[in-house]
N, C-alpha and C positions, 0 to 999 in steps of 0.2 A: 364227613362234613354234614352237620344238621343244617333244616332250613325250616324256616317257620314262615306264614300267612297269614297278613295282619286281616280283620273282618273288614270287606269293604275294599281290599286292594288285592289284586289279582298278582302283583311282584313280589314272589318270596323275598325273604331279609337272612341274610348271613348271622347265625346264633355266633359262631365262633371260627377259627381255621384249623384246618385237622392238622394230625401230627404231622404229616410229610410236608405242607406248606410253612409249619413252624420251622419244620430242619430247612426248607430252601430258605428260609427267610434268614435264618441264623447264621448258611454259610453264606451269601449276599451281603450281608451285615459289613464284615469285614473288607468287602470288595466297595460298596459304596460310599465306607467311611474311608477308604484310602484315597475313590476318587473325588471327593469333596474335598482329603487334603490337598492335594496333589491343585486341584485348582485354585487354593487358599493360596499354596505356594508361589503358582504362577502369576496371580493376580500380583504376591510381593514384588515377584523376582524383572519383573516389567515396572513397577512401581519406584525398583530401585537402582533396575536400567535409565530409568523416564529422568531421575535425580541426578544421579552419575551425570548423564548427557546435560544436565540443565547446567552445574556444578563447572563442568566443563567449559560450557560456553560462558558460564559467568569468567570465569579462569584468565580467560581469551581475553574477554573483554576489558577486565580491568589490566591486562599486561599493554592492549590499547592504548591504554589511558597512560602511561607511563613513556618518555621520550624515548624514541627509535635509536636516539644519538647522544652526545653532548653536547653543545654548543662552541660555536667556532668564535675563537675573540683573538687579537691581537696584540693583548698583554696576562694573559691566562689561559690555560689549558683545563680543560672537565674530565670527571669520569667518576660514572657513579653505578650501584651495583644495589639491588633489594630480592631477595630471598624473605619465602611467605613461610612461616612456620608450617601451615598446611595450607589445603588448596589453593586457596583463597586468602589472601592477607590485607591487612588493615592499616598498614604503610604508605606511603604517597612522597614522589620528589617531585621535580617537575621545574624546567629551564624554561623562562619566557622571554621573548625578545622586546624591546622597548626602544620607544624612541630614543635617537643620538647615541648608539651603537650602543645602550644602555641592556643588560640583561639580568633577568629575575630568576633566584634563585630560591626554590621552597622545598620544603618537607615539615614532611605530617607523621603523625602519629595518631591513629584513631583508637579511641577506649574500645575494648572489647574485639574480638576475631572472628573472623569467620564471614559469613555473607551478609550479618549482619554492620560489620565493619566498612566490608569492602560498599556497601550502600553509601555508609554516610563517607567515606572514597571521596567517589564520584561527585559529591556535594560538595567538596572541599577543592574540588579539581573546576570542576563548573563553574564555581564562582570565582575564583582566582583566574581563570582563565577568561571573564566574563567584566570582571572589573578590572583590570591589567589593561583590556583593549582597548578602554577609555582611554587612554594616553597616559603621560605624566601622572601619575598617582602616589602621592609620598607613603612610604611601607606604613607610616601610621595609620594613615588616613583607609588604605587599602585593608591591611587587617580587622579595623575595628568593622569597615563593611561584609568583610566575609563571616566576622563574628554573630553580627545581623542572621543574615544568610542561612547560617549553621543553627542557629538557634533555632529561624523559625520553621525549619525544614527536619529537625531530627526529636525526638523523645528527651524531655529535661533531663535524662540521666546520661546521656552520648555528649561527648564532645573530642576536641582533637588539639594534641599540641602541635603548634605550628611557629617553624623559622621560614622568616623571608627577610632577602638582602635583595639590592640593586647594586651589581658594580657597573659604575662609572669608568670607562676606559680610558675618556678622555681626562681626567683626574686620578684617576687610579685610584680609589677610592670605593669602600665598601659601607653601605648603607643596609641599617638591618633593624629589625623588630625581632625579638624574641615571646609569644608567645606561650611559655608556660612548658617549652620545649629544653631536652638536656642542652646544657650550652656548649654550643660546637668547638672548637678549639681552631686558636690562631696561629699556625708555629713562625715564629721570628725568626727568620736566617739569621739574622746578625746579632743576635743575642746568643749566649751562650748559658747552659745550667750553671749554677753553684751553690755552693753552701749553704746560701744566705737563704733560698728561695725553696720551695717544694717544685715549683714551674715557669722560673722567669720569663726561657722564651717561648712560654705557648700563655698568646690571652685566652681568656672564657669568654664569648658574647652572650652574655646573659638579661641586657637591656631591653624592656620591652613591655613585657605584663603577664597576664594570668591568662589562659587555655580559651579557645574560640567555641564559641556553641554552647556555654554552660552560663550564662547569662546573655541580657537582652539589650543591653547598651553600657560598655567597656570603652575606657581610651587605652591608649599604648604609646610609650615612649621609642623614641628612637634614638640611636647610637651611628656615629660614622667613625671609621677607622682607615689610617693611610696604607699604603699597599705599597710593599716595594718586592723589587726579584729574591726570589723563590723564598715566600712565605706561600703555608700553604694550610688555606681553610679544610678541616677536616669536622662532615656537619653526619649527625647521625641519630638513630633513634631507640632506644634505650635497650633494644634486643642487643645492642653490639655489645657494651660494656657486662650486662647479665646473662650472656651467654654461657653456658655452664660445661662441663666437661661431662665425662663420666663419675667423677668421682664428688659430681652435683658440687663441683668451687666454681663461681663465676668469674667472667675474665678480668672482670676491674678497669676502670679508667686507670690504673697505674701502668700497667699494661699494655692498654691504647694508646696514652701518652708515650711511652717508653717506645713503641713501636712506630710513632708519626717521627717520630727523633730519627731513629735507626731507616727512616725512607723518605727523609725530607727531602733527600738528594736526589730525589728519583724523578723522572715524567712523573705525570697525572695517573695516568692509565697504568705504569709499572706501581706505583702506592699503590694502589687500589687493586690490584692483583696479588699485593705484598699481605696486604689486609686482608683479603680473601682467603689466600691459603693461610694465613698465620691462624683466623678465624675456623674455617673447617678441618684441620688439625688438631685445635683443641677441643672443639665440640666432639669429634670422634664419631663414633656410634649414640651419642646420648641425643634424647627427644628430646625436639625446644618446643618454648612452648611462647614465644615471641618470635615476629620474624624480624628480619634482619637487613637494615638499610643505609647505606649512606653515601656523601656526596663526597668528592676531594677536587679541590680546585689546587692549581702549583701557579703561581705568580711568576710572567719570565722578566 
């Protein structure tokens, strides 16, 4: 190693490093670029612990927000069932109880997946659950305020389809707004298929309006229908019918319909388990890429 003496300063200065510091520095090289990966890594592999856990507790929370139960009535039975395409889904039901043994019946459908979804959720549950409490609130009147709500709480590109019904027990009677949402089907005990019809006895409730949260002041029409024993609402959000197999054929509302026929006969809870497996038997092993929700009420 040379060392040179600037004039005027008594501390040599390093000309260069000799050849055996070049070779330690050379095999070092290798070792200190492993360990700078190696923390590169660690910094991810916590970064993606830190997510995982966050993910998870979002998971938690919005299964929260979703009814414990069905609700208990005296001329109808509930049961309802949602499956998230991934972690986190952008689906929403939700039973509210109402004055004069009156009970609210919803689902959502939020644009887009994921935690982004599940946000604007929450937005759609909070304020349904916020204006509800007011008392007496006609489905018109009630949607067009969450549509408020959603507007001015989410990004002008997010918005959600949304059914809500009140049945009346003491009337027997089904009160509803449709929203922009696929129209649930009615099945008619006492109707039968034929010829003449594609769907005699299952109505569409499709009365109502255009999707909440995509503009800033909407009205909405409402529809009421009479209720007799074992008719039975079957309400859902469009993963069910585009649910696709392996062989990427979606299951179709002929399908659906074909199979609310073949379990009209059934409890609440047995349909909906009917639906369930009939559902995850055709999907199979194939990815979805919607998740997967709906409600079934049986009229006794």
């Amino acid at each position: 190693m040379t060392l040179s003496v600037s004039k005027g300063q008594g501390t040599p200065k390093r000309a260069g490093f000799s050849a055996h510091e070049k070779q330690v520095l050379r095999v070092c090289a290798a070792q200190f670029g492993l360990m700078i990966e190696n923390a590169r890594l660690t910094d991810r592999v916590v970064e993606q612990e830190t997510l995982r856990r966050d993910i998870a507790l979002a998971s938690d929370v919005q299964r929260r927000l979703l009814p414990h139960a069905p609700p208990r009535a005296e001329c109808a039975d509930f049961a309802a069932i949602s499956v998230a395409a991934r972690r986190i889904g952008g689906d929403y039901y939700d039973f509210v109880e109402l004055p004069d043994r009156a009970i609210g019946i919803a689902l959502a459908d939020v644009s887009g997946k994921g935690v982004a979804a599940a946000l604007i959720m929450s937005v759609v549950q909070a304020s349904l659950r916020l204006i509800s409490s007011e008392g007496d609130v006609p489905p018109p009147r009630l949607v067009a305020r969450m549509n408020q709500f959603v507007y001015r709480s989410t990004p002008a590109s997010k918005y959600a389809t949304f059914f809500y019904a009140q049945l009346d027990e003491a009337c027997r009677q089904l009160r509803y707004v449709n929203a922009g949402h696929n129209a649930p089907y009615l099945f008619r005990a006492g109707r039968r298929s034929t010829a003449d019809s594609a769907s005699p006895d299952i109505d569409q409730l499709s009365v109502g309006g255009t999707v909440v949260g995509m503009f800033p002041e909407v009205g909405y029409e409402e529809a009421t229908v009479e209720l007799y024993p074992g008719d039975v609402l079957l309400a859902f959000t469009d993963g069910v019918p585009e649910a696709h197999n392996p062989e990427n054929e979606e299951f179709g509302e002929e399908r659906l319909q074909l199979l609310l026929r073949e379990t009209a006969h059934l409890p609440a809870d047995e349909i909906s388990a009917r639906i369930s497996a009939e559902m995850k038997s055709w999907i199979d092993a194939a990815e979805q890429y919607d998740d997967l929700t709906f409600i079934v009420m049986k009229v006794r």
